[in-house]
C-alpha positions in Angstrom: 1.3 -115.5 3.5 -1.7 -114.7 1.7 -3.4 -117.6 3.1 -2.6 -117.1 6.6 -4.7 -113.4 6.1 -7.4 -115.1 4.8 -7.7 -117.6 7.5 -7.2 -115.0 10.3 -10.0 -112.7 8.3 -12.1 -115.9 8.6 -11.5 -116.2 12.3 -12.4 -112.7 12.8 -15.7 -113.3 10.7 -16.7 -116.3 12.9 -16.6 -114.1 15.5 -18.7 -111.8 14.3 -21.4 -114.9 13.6 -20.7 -115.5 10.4 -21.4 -119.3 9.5 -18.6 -120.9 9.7 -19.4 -122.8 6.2 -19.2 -119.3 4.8 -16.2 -117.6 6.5 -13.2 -118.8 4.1 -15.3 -117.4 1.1 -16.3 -114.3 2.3 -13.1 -113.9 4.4 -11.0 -114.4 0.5 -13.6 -112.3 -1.3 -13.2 -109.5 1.6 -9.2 -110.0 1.3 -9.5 -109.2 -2.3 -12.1 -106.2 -2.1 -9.6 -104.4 0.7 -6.8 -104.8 -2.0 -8.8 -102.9 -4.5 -9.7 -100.1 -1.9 -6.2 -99.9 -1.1 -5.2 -99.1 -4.1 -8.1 -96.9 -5.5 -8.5 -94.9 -2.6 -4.6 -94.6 -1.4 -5.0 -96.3 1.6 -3.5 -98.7 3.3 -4.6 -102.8 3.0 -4.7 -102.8 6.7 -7.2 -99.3 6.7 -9.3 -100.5 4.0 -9.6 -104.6 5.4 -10.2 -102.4 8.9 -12.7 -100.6 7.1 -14.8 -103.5 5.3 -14.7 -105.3 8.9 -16.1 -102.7 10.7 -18.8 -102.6 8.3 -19.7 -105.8 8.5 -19.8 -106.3 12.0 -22.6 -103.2 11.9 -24.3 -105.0 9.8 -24.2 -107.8 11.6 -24.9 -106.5 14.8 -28.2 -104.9 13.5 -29.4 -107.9 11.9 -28.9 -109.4 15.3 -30.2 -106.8 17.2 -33.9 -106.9 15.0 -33.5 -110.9 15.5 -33.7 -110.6 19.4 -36.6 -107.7 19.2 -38.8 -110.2 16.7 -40.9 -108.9 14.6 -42.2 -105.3 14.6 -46.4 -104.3 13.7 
């Protein structure tokens, strides 16, 4: 089971343009962090893993977004 989340979190990272020699890392090392936010903030795996993703893809979608501009004076 475990490793079916962690493959479907890598998907999802791919996606978001992570390389794909990264995404089973990060997607295991982003599986682990939601645990722990789970259970020290109360939530639920699938809020905090929600919550991590969405951050990520911000982040992502910024350093893309300065990419395409090129650099500023």
């Amino acid at each position: 089971m475990e490793a079916d989340t962690v493959n479907a979190i890598a998907s999802v990272l791919q996606g978001f343009g992570c390389p794909p020699d990264k995404c089973p890392e990060m997607a295991l090392q982003l599986h682990r962090r939601a645990g722990q936010l789970a259970e020290a903030k109360g939530r639920s795996y699938e809020e905090a893993l929600g919550h991590l993703l969405r951050a990520m893809a911000g982040g992502w979608a910024a350093q893309s977004s300065a990419q395409e501009s090129g650099p500023q004076p």
